[in-house]
LUMLO-225424 format. One record per residue (C-alpha): x, z, y; residue in three letters. Coordinates in steps of 0.5 Angstrom, whole numbers, plus 500, padded with zeros to 3 digits. Example, Ala and Ser with C-alpha at 12.3 -4.5 7.8 and 13.67 -1.06 7.14 Angstrom:
2
<<525,516,491>,'ala'>
<<527,514,498>,'ser'>
***
This chain:
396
<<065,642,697>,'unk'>
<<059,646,700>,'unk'>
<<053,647,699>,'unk'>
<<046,647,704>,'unk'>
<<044,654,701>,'unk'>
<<050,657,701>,'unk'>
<<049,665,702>,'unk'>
<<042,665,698>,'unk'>
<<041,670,692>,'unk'>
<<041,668,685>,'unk'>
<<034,666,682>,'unk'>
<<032,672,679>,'unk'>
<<032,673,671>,'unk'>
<<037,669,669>,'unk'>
<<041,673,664>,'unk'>
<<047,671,660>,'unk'>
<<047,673,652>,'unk'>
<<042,677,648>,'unk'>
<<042,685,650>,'unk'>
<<045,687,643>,'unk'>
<<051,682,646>,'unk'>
<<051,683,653>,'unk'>
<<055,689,654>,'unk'>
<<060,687,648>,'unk'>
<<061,679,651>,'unk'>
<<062,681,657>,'unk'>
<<063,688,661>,'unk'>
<<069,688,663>,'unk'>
<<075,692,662>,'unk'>
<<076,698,667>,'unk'>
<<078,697,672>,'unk'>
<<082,702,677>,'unk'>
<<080,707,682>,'unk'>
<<085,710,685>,'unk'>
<<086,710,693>,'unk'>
<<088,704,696>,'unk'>
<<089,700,690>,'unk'>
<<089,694,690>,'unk'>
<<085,690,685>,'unk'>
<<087,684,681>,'unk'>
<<083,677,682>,'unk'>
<<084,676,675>,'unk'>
<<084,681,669>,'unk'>
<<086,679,662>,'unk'>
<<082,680,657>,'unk'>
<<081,677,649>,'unk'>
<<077,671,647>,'unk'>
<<070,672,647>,'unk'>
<<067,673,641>,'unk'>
<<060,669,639>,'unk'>
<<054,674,638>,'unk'>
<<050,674,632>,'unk'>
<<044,668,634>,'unk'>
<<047,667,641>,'unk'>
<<052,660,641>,'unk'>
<<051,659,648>,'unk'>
<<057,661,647>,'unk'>
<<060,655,644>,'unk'>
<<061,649,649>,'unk'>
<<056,645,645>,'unk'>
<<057,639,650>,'unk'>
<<063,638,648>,'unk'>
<<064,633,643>,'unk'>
<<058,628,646>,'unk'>
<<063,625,651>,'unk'>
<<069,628,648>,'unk'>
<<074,622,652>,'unk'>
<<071,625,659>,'unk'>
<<074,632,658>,'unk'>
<<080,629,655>,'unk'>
<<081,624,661>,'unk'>
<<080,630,666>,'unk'>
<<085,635,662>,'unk'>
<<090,628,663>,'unk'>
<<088,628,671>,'unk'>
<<090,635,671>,'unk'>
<<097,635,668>,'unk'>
<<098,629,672>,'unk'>
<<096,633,678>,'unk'>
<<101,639,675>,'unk'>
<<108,635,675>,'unk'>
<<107,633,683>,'unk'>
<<111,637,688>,'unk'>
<<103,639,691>,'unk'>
<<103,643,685>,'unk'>
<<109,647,685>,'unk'>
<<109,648,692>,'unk'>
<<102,651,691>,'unk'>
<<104,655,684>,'unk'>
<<109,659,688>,'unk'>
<<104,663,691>,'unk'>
<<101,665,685>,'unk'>
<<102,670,679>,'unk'>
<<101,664,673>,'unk'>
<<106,659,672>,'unk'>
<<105,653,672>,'unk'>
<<109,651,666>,'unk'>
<<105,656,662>,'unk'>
<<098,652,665>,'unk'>
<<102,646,663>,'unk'>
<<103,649,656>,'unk'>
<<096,652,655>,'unk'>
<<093,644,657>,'unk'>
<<097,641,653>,'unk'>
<<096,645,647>,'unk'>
<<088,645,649>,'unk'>
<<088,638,649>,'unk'>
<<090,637,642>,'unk'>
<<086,642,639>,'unk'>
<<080,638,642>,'unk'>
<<082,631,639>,'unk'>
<<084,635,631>,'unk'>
<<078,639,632>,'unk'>
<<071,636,630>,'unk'>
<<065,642,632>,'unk'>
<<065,647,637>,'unk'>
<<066,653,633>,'unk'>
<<072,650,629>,'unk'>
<<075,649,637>,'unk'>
<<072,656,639>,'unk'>
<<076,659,632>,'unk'>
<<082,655,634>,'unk'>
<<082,658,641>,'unk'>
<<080,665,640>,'unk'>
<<086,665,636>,'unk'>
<<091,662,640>,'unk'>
<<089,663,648>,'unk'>
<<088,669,652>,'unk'>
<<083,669,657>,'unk'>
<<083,671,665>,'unk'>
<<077,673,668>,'unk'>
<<075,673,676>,'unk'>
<<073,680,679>,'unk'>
<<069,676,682>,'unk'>
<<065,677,688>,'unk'>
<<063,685,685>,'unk'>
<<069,687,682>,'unk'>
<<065,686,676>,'unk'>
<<065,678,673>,'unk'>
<<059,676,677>,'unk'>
<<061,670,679>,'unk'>
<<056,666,684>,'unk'>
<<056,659,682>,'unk'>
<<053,653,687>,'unk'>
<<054,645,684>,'unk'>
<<056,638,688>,'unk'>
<<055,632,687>,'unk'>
<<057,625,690>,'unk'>
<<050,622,694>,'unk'>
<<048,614,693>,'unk'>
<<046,612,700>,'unk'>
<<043,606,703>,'unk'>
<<048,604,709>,'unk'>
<<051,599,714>,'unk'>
<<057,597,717>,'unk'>
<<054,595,723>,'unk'>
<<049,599,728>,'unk'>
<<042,598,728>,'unk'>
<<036,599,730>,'unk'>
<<035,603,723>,'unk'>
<<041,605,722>,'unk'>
<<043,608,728>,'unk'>
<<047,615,725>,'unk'>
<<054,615,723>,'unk'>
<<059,617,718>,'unk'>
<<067,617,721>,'unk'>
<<073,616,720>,'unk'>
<<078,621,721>,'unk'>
<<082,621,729>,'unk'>
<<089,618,728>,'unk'>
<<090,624,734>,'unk'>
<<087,630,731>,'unk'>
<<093,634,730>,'unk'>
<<094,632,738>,'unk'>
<<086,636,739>,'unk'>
<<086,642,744>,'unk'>
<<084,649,740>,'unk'>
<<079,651,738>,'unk'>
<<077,644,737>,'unk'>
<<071,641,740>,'unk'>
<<065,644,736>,'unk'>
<<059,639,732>,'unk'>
<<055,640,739>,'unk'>
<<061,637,743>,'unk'>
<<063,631,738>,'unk'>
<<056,629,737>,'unk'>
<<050,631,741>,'unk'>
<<045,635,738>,'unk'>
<<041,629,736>,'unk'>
<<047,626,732>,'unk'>
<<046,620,737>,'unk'>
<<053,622,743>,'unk'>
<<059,620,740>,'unk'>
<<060,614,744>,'unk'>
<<061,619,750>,'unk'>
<<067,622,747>,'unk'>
<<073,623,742>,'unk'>
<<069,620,736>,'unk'>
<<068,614,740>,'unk'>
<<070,607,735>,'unk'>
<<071,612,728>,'unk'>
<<064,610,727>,'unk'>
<<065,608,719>,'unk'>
<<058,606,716>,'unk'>
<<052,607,719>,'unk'>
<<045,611,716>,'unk'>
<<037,611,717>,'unk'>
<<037,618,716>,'unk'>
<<040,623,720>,'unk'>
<<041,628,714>,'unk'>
<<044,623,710>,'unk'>
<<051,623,714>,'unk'>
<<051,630,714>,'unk'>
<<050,630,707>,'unk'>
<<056,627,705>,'unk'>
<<060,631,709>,'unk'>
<<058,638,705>,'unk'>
<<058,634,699>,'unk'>
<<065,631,701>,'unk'>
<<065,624,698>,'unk'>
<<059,618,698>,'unk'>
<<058,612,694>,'unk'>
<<055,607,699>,'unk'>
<<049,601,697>,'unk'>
<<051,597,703>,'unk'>
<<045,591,707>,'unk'>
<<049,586,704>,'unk'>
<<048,587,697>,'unk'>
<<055,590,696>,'unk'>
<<058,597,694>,'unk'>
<<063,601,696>,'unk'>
<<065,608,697>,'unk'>
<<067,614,702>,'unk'>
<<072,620,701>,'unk'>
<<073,626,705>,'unk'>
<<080,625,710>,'unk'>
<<079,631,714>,'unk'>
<<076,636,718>,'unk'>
<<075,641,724>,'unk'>
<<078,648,724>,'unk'>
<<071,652,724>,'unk'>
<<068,655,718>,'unk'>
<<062,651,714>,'unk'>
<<055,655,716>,'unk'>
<<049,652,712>,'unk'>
<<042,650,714>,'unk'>
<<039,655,708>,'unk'>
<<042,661,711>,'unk'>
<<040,659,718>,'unk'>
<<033,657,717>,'unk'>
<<033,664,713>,'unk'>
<<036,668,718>,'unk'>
<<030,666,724>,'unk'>
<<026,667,718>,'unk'>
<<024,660,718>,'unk'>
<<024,661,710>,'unk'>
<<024,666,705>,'unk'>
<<031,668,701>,'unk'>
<<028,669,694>,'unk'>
<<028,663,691>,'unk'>
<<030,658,695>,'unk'>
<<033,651,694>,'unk'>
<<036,645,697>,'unk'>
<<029,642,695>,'unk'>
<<026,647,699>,'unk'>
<<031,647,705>,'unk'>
<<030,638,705>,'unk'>
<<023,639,705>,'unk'>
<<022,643,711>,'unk'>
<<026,638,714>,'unk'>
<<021,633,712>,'unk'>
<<015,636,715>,'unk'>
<<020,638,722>,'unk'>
<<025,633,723>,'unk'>
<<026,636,730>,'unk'>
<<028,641,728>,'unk'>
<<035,638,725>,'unk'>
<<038,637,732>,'unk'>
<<037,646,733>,'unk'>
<<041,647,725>,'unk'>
<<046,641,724>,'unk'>
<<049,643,731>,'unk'>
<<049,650,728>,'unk'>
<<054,648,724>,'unk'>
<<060,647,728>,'unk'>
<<065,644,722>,'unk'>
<<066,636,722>,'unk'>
<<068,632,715>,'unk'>
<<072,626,717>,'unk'>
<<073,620,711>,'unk'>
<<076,614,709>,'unk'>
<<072,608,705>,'unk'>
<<076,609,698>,'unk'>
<<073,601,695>,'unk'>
<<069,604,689>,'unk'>
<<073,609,686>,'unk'>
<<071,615,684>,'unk'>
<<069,622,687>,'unk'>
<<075,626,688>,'unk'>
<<077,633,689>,'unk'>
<<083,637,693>,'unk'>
<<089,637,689>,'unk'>
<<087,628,689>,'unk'>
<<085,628,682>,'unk'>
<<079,624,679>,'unk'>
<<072,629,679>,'unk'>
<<069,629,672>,'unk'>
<<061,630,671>,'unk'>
<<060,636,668>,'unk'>
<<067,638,667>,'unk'>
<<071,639,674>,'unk'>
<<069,646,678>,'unk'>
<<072,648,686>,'unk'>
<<074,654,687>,'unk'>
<<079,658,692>,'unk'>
<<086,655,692>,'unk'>
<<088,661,695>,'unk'>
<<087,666,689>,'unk'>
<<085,661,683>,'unk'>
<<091,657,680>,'unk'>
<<089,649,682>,'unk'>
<<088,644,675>,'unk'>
<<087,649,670>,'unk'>
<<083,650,664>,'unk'>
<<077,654,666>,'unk'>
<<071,656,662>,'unk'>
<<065,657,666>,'unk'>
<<059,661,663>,'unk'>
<<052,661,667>,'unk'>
<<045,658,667>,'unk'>
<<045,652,669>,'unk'>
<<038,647,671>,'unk'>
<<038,640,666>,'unk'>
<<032,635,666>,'unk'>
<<028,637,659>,'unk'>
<<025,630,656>,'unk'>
<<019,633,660>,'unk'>
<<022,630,666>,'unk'>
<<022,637,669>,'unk'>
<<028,642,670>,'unk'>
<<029,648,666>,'unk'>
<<035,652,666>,'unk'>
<<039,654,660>,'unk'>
<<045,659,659>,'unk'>
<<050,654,657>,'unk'>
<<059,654,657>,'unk'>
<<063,650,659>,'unk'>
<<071,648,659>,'unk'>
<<073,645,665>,'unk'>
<<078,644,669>,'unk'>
<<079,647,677>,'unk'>
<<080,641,681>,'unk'>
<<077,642,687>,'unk'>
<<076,647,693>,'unk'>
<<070,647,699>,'unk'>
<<070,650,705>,'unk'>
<<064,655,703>,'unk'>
<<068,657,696>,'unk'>
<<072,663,698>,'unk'>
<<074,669,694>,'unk'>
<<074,671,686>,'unk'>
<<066,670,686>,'unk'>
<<065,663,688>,'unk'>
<<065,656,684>,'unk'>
<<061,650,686>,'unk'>
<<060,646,680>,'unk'>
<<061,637,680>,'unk'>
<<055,634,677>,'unk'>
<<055,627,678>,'unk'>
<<054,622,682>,'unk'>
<<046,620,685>,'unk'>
<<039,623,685>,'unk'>
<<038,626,678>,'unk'>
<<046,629,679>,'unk'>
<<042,631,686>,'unk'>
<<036,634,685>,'unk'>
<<040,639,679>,'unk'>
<<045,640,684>,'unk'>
<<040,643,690>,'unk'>
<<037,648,684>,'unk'>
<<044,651,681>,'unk'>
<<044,658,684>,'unk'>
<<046,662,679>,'unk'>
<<050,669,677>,'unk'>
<<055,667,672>,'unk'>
<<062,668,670>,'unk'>
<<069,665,671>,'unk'>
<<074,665,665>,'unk'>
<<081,662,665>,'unk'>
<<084,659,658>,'unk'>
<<091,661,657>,'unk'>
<<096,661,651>,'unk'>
<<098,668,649>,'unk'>
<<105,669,650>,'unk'>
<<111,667,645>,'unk'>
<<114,674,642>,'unk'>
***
């Protein structure tokens, strides 16, 4: 998954415990300094230990919706017995069997368990946590979230609906090299793909230009079709170029300014110059294909069921695909106000998916949900924060 402000700075002041806590919770071990040596991407460390009035440490939202986790956790250990997943743990320091074990083990002490503290005790007791380096060598992580748009759609062109999503071409694989950019596949109105290799993949058809697009940085659509029905599409695919976001391009010709900046800023910039989308879409030269999935849930790249709230995409190539994960960063939530305020919060979650502007030990884009208030959280979520990965101390 990606995100239209990839490459954008964290707001300011968001710090992550209490001063008197800060450091004990969360510097990490020293790490070493000799010449030409390399770092680890993860660095084992015990379990934190809650501060004094600080229980943003404890996952507190855990036992309002106790069934998702518990199904997320069952996708994941479905997940961990395909041949994918031990094709993908041979390359990896972390076993799969012992990320098997810790799920297992994690998933009773959440069904015995009756508070937050309880599990917390429960865990500090009997896991180990590995911590990313993150993008600093010292644990700043940088976190982004995702979510799955709800759009109104047709099947058929019109004179409204006039912009495509598209199905992934049966002869991809047979494509020249370096593929044909965004430009090349579409035009830089988003209006030329009847005169070339995208021509009859036209899967469903959008009023607004930035709706398809949308869709392939989020990776997944759910669809409010002209004829009163619903469905869903899902991602089959892409381009073999790297992802460049809007927000970074607008920053970089000083359209907008980096500090502060949101996707509701970056769509409300569009709003006001709309021509502008056919100079900064093409710029991004990657392309997202899909299939129509019939109204299954979003899903994420090791082919599991994303959960709200509790699924998070990382680098495949470094992190370990499925496993529990505990992510601690502030976060925005809708207050009874109606209004976004952001909150230092942690959260158990499973490491599902992965996006192309994920890379490296320090980043991770977080699923929020499906639609507009998901959306509108989704586009404000910028924050430094930190990566821990749960597993069960090792037998004597």
């Amino acid at each position: 998954m990606a995100s239209l402000i990839v490459g954008i700075q964290p707001l300011p002041n968001q710090e992550l415990a209490p001063p008197e806590c800060r450091l004990a919770k969360w510097k990490l071990p020293p790490l070493a300094n000799k010449k030409n040596d390399k770092l680890p991407v993860l660095i084992s460390r015990q379990p934190i230990t809650c501060c004094h009035e600080d229980i943003s440490c404890l996952d507190q939202a855990i036992y309002d919706d106790k069934k998702a986790l518990l199904q997320s956790i069952d996708y994941s250990l479905k997940y961990l017995q395909t041949q994918k997943a031990i094709k993908a743990y041979q390359k990896l320091a972390i076993t799969r069997e012992r990320v098997i074990q810790s799920l297992q083990r994690f998933r009773q002490l959440l069904i015995s368990t009756k508070s937050a503290p309880e599990l917390h005790a429960a865990i500090e007791k009997e896991f180990v946590l590995y911590q990313s380096v993150g993008r600093d060598n010292k644990g700043t992580v940088l976190f982004t979230a995702y979510y799955e748009p709800l759009y109104l759609a047709s099947r058929q062109p019109t004179k409204e609906f006039r912009y495509p999503a598209y199905l992934y071409p049966p002869d991809l694989a047979s494509w020249a090299k370096p593929h044909p950019t965004r430009l090349e596949l579409e035009g830089a109105d988003g209006l030329q793909s009847s005169k070339g290799k995208l021509k009859g993949l036209e899967l469903f058809w959008f009023k607004d230009r930035l709706q398809p697009y949308m869709i392939q940085i989020q990776g997944s659509g759910r669809l409010k079709l002209t004829d009163g029905t619903q469905t869903t599409i899902g991602y089959a695919g892409n381009t073999a170029y790297n992802y460049r976001s809007l927000g970074r391009s607008l920053v970089d010709d000083g359209k907008l300014p980096l500090e502060g900046l949101t996707m509701p800023i970056i769509l409300d910039y569009f709003r006001k110059y709309p021509q502008d989308l056919n100079i900064y879409i093409p710029r991004d030269q990657s392309f997202v294909f899909f299939q129509e999935t019939h109204g299954q849930p979003a899903q994420g790249s090791i082919s599991v069921p994303l959960t709200p709230e509790r699924s998070i995409a990382t680098d495949k190539s470094l992190m370990p695909p499925g496993a529990l994960a505990l992510i601690r960063a502030p976060f925005p939530y809708i207050n009874k106000s109606n209004k976004i305020e952001y909150r230092v919060v942690s959260r158990y979650v499973l490491d599902q998916d992965t996006g192309g502007a994920i890379k490296g030990a320090g980043r991770v884009d977080y699923y929020l949900g499906t639609g507009d208030s998901p959306g509108e959280r989704a586009g404000v979520t910028v924050s430094n924060g930190q990566l821990f990965y749960l597993l069960l101390k090792p037998q004597n």
